[in-house]
N, C-alpha and C positions, 0 to 999 in steps of 0.2 A: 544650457542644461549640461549637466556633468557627464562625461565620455565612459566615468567608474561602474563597470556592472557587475555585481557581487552576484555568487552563489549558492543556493540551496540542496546540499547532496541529498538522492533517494534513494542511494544505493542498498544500505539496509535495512532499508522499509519498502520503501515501492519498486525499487527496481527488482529487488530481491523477491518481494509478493507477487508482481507481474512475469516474473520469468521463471524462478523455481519456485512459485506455491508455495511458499515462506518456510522453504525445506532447509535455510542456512541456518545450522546451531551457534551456540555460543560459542566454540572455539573458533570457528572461523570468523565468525564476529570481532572476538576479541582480537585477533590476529590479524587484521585488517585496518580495524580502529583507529589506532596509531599515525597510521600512513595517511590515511583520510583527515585526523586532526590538524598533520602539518602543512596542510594543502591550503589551506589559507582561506577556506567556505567561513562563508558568513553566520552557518548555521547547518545544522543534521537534521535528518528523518532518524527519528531513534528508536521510535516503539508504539505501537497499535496494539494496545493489551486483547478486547474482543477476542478474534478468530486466533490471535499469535498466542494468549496461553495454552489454547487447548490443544494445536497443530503442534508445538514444543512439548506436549506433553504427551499425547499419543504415539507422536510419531517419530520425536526426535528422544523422547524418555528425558526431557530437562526442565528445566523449572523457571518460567519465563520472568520470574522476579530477581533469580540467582544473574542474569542478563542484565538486565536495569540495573544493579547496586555494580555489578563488577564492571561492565559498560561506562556507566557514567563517572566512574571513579577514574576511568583511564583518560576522557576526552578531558583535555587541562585549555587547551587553544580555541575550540568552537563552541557554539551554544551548540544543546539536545532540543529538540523538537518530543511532544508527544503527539500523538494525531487522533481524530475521531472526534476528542472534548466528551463528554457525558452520553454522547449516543441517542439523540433524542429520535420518539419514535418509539414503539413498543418495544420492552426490554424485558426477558427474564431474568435480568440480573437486579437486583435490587437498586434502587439510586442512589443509596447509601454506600452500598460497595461499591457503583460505579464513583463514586466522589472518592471513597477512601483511596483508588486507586490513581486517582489525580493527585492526591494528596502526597503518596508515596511518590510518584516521582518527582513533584515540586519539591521533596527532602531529598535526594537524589541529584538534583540539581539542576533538574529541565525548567525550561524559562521560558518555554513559547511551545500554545498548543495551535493546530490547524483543523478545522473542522468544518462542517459543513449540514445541512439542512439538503433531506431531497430531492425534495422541491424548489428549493429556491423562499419558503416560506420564512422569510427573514423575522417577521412578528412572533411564529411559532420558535425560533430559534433563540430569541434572547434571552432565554433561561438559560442556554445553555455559556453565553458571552457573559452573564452576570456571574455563574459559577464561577467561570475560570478566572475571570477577573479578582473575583475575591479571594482567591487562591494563591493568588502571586503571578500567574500567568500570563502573557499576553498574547492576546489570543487573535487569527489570523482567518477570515471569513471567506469561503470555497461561494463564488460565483459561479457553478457550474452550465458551460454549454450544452446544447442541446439542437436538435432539427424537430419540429414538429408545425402544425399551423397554427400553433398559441407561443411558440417559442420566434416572437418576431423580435425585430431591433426597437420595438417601441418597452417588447417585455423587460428586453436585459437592461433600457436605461432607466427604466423605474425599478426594476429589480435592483443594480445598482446601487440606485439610490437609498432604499431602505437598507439595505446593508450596509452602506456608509455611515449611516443614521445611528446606528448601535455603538459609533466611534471605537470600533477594533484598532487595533496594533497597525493592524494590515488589513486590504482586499488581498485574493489570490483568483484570477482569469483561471479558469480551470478545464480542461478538454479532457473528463476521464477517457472518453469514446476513440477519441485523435480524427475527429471527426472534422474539425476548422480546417479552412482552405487558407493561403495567403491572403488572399481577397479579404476574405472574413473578420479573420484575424486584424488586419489592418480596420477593418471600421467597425471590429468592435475595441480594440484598442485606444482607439478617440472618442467611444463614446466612453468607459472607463478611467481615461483620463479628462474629462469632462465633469462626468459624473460622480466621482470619488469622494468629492469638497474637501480636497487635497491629503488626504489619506495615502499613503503609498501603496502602489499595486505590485505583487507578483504572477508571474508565471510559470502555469504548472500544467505539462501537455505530456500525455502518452503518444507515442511514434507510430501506432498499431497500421494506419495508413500510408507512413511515409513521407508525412509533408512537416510534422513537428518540426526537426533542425528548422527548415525553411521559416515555419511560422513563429518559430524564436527569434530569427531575425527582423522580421516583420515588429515581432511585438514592442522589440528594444527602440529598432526605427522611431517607432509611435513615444515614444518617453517608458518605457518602463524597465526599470533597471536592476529586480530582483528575479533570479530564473532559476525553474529547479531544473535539475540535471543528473545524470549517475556517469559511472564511470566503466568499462568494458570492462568484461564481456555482460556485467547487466543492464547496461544502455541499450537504447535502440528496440527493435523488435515492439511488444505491448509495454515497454516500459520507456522511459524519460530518455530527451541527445543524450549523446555521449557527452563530456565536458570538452573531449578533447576536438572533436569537431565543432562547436559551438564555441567555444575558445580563439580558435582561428580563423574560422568565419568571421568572429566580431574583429579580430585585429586586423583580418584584412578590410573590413568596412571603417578602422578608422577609432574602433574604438577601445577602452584599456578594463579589458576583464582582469578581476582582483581573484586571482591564483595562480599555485604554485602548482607546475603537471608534476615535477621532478618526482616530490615523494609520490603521486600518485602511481609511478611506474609497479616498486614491489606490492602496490595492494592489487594491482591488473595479474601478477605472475599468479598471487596468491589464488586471487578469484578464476582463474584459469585452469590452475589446477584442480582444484576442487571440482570445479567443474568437467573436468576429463575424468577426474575418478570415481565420481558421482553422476556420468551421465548425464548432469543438467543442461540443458540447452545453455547457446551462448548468442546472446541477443545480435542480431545482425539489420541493416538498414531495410526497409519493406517495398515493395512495390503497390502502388495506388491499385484500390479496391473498390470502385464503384459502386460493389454491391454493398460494403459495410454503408453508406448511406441509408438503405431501406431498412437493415433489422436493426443497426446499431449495437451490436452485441457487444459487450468490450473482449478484449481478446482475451484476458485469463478466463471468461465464461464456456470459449468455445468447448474447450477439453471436456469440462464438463458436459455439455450434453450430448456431445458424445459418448461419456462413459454413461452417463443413463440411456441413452437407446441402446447401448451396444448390453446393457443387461439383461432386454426384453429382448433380444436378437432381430433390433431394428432399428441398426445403425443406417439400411438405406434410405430411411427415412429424414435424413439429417437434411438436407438440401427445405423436402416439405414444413421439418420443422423451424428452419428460418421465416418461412415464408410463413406460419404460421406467427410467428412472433411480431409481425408487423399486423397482423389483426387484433393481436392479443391486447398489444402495446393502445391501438386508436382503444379498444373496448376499453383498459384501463385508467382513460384519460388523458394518453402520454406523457406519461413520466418518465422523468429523466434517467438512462440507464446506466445507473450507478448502483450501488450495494445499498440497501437491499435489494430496490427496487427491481433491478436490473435481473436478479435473480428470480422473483417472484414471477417478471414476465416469460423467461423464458422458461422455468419449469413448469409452467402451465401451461404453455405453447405445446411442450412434449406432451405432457400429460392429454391434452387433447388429441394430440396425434395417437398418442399411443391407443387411448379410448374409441378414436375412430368417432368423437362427437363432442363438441365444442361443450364445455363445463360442468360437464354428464359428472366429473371428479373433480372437488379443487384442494388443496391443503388447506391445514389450518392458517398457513402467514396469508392465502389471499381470503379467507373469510373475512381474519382483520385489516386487511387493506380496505375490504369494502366497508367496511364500518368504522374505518377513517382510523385506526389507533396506527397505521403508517405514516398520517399525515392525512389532514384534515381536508387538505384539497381533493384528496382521490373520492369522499364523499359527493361534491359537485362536481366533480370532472369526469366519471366512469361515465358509461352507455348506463342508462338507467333502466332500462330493461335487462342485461347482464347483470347488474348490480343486484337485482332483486329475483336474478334464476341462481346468484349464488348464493344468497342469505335465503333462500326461498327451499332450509334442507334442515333437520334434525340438527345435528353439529354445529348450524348458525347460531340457531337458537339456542344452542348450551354455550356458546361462548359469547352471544349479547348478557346471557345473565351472568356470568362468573367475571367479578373483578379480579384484574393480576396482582396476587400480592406485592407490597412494599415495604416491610418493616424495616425500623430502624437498626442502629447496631447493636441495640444496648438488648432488642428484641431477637437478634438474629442468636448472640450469644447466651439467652434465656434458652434460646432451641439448641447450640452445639454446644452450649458450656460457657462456665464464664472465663474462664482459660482460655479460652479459642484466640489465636493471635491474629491482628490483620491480617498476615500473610494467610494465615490458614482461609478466612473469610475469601479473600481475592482470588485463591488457588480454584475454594470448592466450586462459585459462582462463575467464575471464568473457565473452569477446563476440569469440570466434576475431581470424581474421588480418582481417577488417574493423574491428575494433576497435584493432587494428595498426596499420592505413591511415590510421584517422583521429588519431595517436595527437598530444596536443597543440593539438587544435583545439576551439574550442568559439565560441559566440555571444556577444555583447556585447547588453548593454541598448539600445544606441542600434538596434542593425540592428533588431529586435524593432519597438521603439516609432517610429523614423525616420517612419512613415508615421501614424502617429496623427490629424496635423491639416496634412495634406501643401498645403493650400492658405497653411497660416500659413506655412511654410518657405518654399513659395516664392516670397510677398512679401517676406516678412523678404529673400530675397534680392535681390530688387530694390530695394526702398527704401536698402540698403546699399550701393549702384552709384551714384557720383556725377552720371552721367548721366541717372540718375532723380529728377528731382524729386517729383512725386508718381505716387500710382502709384491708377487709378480703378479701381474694384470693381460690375461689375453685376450683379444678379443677379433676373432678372424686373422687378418695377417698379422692384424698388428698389436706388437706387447710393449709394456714399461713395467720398470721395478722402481717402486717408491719404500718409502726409509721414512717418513714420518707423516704423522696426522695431516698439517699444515701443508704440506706436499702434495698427499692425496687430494685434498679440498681444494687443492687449486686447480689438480690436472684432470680431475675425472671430471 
């Protein structure tokens, strides 16, 4: 078997969503990119349209497709990844426009999506593998782990199996939770490489517990020689190893990981800074957590519910509401806690907390969970008694009768015009009439980086003033007098 283990960067997609709440704009994007292409990855995390155009356009005021076309134009050396695939599962977004926007970035030049199904409902998923397939795509199938007492090692190898059965690009071993042990990881690894019917497998683990690095190693041991990874300061923490600890760990086990650190060095300074001047955390190695076993929350969840009890002025309730979400989770069937899912059970968990009585309030996403439009398994898999105190209210029954619309394109622009451009379609559906507002705008690398070393600028621009000849520098004891740009830049 080949020693060669190539890599999948997540830096800005998942590292970047898991550690700052996908707060990084296009210039720093664009300003990174580069450095990241030279590095020798196999392949990038490029774009998650869903939650990324609305959070770019709320929050950051940019326009998540001005990203994709300037992005992809710059990556000359790696493939783009897109991720999600079509989103199957109830969607207010139309299918139509979830497809047009697959479509745009296969013109763009992305060449492999990665996606994933809930549940693990591989039969319910092949719509979305035929999509992409015919798309030009090749498309890469999220095996996702899990703990519960239906989530045994008999589930993952028939699980497996049907997934293999779709003939994807790829498997991808998947630990949103970072919940695998070394143990684990090793014998699910052999059953994966078993079960595949030789399909290639990746791996793709959040650190949230601290054993990820480890269980990379593990995984490669076992045959599998595609691993996502980011790079510091978004590695580690609730996001992907570092590359540069997973790099050297495999060299000293003997094996020959395919990359370059060198350029990665200016995209770490870049992403560092940023991160100093923006306050974003900076992903760091974790210590084991016992308890993430019992709720499984992933770790960009926590923040969240904390910021919802801390609105009702019942943040001490946060501890109760873990411990709530492992009742929530058995009542819901246990499902795997990933997006949505993942959400659905812990906002209800609160939601109960806060009511002070278990379902007395639910949202509308878990009405439709219970009536299966999440996924057809939570229909047999809830407590059936639960299932029918929460369809058992006014509001169920307005939404068992109302079909979600889906019109086509040619109908969507009957409603906004027949003018309306793609983009306009993608903007309004993905990230409403704010994403409208901003539409064509985005950051540059310079506004970003501009302030980096704000004292060299502004020598450099006095020295370049003919009326300055030299220009003196004090700074406590000690001074210099510099005499040209090139000068300055080197000594300050």
């Amino acid at each position: 078997m080949s020693t060669e283990i190539k890599f999948i960067d997540t830096t800005i997609r998942d590292g970047m969503a898991s550690l700052w709440a996908q707060s990084m704009n296009t210039g720093t994007m664009l300003g990174v990119l580069p450095d990241l292409d030279r590095a020798g990855f196999e392949s990038m995390e490029f774009l998650s349209p869903g939650t990324r155009t609305k959070k770019m356009a709320q929050d950051l005021g940019e326009d998540m497709l001005q990203w994709l076309k300037r992005g992809a134009a710059l990556a000359s050396k790696t493939e783009l990844r897109l991720h999600g695939g079509l989103q199957s599962g109830h969607s207010l977004v139309p299918f139509s426009v979830r497809r047009l926007v697959a479509e745009m970035a296969v013109s763009q030049g992305i060449t492999i999506d990665r996606s994933s199904n809930s549940w693990n409902d591989f039969e319910e998923h092949k719509i979305n593998i035929q999509e992409m397939r015919s798309l030009g795509l090749r498309p890469v199938v999220n095996v996702i782990y899990a703990i519960s007492p239906k989530h045994t090692i008999d589930y993952y190898r028939e699980r497996i199996r049907q997934a293999a059965a779709l003939k994807p690009y790829r498997l991808c071993f998947k630990d949103v939770g970072g919940l695998l042990t070394p143990e684990t990881t090793r014998e699910l690894t052999r059953i994966f490489m078993e079960s595949a019917n030789g399909i290639e497998v990746e791996f793709h683990a959040h650190s949230t517990n601290g054993l990820a690095p480890i269980n990379v190693l593990e995984a490669v041991k076992g045959g599998i020689r595609h691993i996502h990874t980011a790079i510091p300061p978004l590695a580690n923490g609730t996001s992907q190893p570092s590359i540069l600890n997973v790099a050297s760990n495999l060299r000293a086990l003997g094996f020959d990981p395919v990359v370059d650190e060198a350029p990665l060095q200016p995209a770490m300074e870049k992403l560092a800074f940023v991160a100093h001047h923006e306050h974003f955390p900076i992903g760091a190695p974790r210590l084991f957590d016992q308890a993430l076993y019992n709720h499984q929350v992933p770790g960009g969840m926590m923040s969240n519910l904390v910021h919802q009890l801390k609105l009702v002025g019942m943040e001490d309730k946060f501890q109760q509401t873990l411990d709530e979400i492992v009742q929530v989770r058995a009542d819901f069937g246990y499902p795997i806690m990933v997006t949505p899912l993942a959400q659905f059970v812990g906002s209800q968990a609160a939601i109960n907390v806060i009511a002070g009585e278990r379902y007395k309030q639910v949202s509308d996403e878990v009405i439709q969970y219970a009536l299966g439009l999440w996924g057809r398994e939570a229909v047999t898999a809830m407590d059936q008694e639960v299932r029918a105190k929460i369809l058992d209210r006014k509001r169920a029954r307005e939404l068992t009768m109302s079909e979600p619309p889906d019109p086509s394109l040619k109908e969507l622009r009957a409603q906004y015009g027949e003018n309306t451009t793609d983009e306009e379609l993608i903007l309004r559906f993905y990230g409403g009439e704010k994403a409208l507002a901003v539409m064509g705008k985005s950051s540059n690398p310079e506004d970003v980086f501009s302030a980096r070393q704000p004292i060299v600028a502004l020598l450099e621009r006095f020295a370049k003033q003919r009326r300055f000849r030299h220009v003196a520098v004090q700074k406590g004891d000690t001074s210099m007098t510099l005499r040209s740009a090139p000068e300055i830049a080197s000594q300050v």
